[in-house]
N, C-alpha and C positions, 0 to 999 in steps of 0.2 A: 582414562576412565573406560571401562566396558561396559559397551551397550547393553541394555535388555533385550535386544535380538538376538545378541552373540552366545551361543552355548558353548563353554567348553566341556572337553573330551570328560568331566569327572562331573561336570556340572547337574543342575534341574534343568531341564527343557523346558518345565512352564515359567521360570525365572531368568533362565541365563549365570543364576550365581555359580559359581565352585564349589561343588562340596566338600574339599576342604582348603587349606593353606597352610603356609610358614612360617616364620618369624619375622625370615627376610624376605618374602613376600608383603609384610603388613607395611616393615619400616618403609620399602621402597616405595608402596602407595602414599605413607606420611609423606616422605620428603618431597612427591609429585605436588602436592598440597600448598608446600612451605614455599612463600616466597617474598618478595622486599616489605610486603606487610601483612606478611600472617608467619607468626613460630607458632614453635609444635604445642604451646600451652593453648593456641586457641583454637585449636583444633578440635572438633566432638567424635565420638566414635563412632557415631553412624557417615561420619565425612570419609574416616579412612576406609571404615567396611565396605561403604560404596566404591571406594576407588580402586579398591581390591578387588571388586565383583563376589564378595560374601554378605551371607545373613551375618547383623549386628551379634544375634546371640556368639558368632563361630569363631569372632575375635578372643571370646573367653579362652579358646582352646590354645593360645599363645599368648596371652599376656591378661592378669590379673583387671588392669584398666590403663587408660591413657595415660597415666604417671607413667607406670610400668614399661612405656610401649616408649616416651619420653626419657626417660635414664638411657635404656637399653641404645637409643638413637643418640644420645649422649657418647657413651662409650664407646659404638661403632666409630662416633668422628672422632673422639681424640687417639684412639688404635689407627683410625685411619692417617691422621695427621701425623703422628710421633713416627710411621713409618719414613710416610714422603719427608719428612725433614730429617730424619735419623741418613737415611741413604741420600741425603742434599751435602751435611757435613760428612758422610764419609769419603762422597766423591773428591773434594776439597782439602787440602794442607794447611794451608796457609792462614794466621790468624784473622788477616783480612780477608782474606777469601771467604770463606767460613761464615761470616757475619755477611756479608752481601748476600752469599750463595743461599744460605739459612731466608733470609729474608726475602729473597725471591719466589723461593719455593713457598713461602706460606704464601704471598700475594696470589702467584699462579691458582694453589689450591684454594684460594677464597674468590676464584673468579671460574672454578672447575663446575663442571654442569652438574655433580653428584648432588652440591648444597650440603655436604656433611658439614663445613665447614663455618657454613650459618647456622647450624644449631647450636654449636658450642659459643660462638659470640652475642646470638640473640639470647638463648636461655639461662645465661649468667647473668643476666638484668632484666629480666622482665617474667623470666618462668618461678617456679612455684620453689619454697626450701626443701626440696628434693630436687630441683633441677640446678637449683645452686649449689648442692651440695654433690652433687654430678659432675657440676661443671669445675668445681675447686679440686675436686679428686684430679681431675684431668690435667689440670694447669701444673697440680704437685707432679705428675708422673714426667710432666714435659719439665719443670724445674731440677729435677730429680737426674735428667739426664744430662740436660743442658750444662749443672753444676760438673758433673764425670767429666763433659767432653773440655769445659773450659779450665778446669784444674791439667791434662792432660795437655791442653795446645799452650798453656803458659808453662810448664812441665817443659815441652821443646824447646819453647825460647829461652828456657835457662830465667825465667820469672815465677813469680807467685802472686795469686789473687787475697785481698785483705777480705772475708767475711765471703765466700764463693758462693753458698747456700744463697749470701743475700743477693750477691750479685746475679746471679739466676733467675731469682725471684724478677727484679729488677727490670731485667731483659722480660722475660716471659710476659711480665705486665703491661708492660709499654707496648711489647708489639701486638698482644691480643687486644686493648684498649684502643688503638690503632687499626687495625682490620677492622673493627667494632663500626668505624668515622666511615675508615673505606669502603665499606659496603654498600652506601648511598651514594659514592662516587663514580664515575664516570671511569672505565678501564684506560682513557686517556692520560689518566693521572697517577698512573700505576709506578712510571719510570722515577717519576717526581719524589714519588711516595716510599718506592724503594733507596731513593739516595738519603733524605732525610730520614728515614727509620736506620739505617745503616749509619750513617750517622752519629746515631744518637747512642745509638747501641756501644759504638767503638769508644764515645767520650765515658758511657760504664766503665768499659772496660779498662780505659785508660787511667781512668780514677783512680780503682779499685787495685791498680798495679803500684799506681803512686805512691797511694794511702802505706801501700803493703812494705814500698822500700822506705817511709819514714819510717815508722816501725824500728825501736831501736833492738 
């Protein structure tokens, strides 16, 4: 937070506020905010315009209101996330690999100091139907992809996945429902947590390859 002492260089000197700001300016004062027990739905706007160091009115000048300002912080996390895990599986070959390595990567980021990665978990059960419908967008883009990479690594093995879409779905659900648990956990339990997610994940997959060679 910025002091009332503090002026900056664009500021009021009888306020200390900024005259003006960003977009990613505002979100990065939200996410200073958000923590084990506050998401971005209980946030007010005069919470983040303070944390930003602006007049309440100046927030108008980048985002409509706190839904607004809530999607948009939405988005950034699953952009952010689909990155870190998109370049987790590339680094990786191997169908097992993949699935650890995958699941490592989302643990690390949901224990990363940025917090994007608690807004997509927290605001898919407790924020508003615009924030679940934020946050369902987000899960289909990680579905969406996850479906490409695991038709392509069963593709190598000379296999096929029975219903791929669902089994995407599948994976995507379990392990964001699971970060969801993990975030009130202890970073101790993180090893634990990645072998049982991995896991579980492989016995999908193995399913789903089953299912595919009954299949007459």
């Amino acid at each position: 937070m910025i002091p009332h002492s503090e002026v900056s260089a664009d500021g009021d000197p009888s306020t200390g506020r900024k005259a003006s700001i960003s977009r990613e300016d505002l979100l990065a004062a939200a996410l200073k905010l958000i923590g084990p027990h506050r998401s971005v739905s209980t946030l007010s706007l005069r919470e983040v315009a303070r944390e930003a160091g602006i007049a309440p009115n100046s927030f108008y000048r980048q985002f409509r209101d706190m839904d607004e300002l809530a999607v948009a912080l939405i988005d950034l996390a699953g952009r952010s996330l689909r990155k870190v895990i998109g370049e987790a599986r590339q680094r990786i070959g191997s169908d097992k690999s993949i699935v650890r390595g995958s699941v490592s990567a989302f643990i690390e980021q949901l224990r990363a100091d940025d917090k994007l990665l608690h807004v997509l978990l927290r605001e898919g059960t407790v924020g508003s139907d615009a924030f679940k419908q934020a946050v369902d967008r987000e899960l289909e883009f990680f579905e969406e992809e996850l479906r490409i990479d695991l038709i392509r690594l069963a593709a190598a093995d000379g296999a096929t996945l029975h219903e791929p879409a669902l089994v995407s779905k599948a994976i995507t659900r379990l392990v964001f429902a699971m970060g969801a648990t993990a975030m009130d956990l202890p970073p101790e339990k993180d090893a634990e947590l990645i072998e049982q997610l991995s896991q579980m994940v492989r016995m999908i997959l193995t399913g789903s390859r089953a299912i595919s060679e009954e299949k007459p």
